[in-house]
N, C-alpha and C positions, 0 to 999 in steps of 0.2 A: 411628571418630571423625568425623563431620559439618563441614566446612567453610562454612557461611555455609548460607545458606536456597537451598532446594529449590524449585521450581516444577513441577508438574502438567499438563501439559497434556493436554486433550482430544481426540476428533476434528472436534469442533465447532468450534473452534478457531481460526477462519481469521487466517493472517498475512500482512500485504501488507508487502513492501516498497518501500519510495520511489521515486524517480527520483534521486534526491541533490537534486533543488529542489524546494522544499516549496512554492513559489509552482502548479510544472508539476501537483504532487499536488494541490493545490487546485482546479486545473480552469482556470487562466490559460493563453490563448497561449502556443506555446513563445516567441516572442523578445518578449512582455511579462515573460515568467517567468522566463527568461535578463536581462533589465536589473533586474526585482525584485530578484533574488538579487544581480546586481552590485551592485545600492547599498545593500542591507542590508548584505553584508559590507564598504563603504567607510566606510558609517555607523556602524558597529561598530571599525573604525578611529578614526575619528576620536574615537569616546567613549574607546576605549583610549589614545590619544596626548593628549588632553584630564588625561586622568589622570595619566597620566607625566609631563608638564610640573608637576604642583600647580597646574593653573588652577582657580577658582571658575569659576562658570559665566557670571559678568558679566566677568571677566578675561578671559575664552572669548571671550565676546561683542564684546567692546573686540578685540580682537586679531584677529577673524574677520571683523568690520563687517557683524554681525548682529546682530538682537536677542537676549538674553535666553531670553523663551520660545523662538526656535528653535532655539538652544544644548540649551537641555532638552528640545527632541522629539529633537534627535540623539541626545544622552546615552541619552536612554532607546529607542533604535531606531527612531526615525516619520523617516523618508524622503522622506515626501511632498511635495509643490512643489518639491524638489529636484534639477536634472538631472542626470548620473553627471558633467558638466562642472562643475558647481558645485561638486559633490560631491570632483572632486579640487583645484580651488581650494584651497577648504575645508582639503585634509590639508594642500595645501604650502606654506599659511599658519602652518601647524603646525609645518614643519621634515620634513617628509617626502617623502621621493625615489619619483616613481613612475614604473617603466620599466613601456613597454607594450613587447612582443613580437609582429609580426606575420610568420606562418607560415602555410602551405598546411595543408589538413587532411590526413589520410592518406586513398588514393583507397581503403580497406578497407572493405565491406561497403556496407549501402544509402546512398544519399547522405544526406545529413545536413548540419544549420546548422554553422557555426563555432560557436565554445566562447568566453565573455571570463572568465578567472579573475581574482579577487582573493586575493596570496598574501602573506603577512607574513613577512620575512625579520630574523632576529634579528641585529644586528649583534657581533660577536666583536669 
């Protein structure tokens, strides 16, 4: 008995895997591609906490002390003219707590940038 659809693969085939930032996969500097990633997942925040609250988007807007349209490029994920400073304004005009964390990297392997995550904690 068959479980769900099958796939084929070839030796033709090639599969790449990412970096985990689709910005770095794109061919952007790594710490252009590191702050890209940082404010898409803020601005993907903020559409999510825009939601939780029942705001319209002009309610957003009155509450944010932005306009309208840029209510809706956040909503729909466009980041752009926004700095990641703005961009946490923005949540904690919302009602939302943001701790940064600062730590050394570990000295393991070749050296390497620091890391900025954005991580959503659900509160209990």
């Amino acid at each position: 008995m068959k479980t769900g659809p099958t796939r084929k693969i070839t030796r033709n085939t090639a599969v790449l895997h990412g970096s985990g930032n689709v910005f770095e996969d794109l061919g952007f500097p790594r710490n252009q591609a590191a702050e890209l990633k940082v404010k898409a997942k803020m601005t993907l925040q903020i559409g999510r906490r825009i939601e939780e609250l029942g705001l319209t988007q002009v309610k957003a807007a009155k509450r944010l002390g932005i306009s309208q349209p840029d209510v809706s490029k956040l909503v729909n994920g466009k980041h752009t003219g926004f700095t990641i400073e703005r961009l946490m304004s923005l949540l904690i005009l919302l009602a939302v707590d943001i701790d940064i964390v600062v730590r050394p990297k570990p000295c393991r392997g070749p050296a390497r940038s620091g890391a900025v995550r954005v991580m959503e904690r659900s509160v209990a």
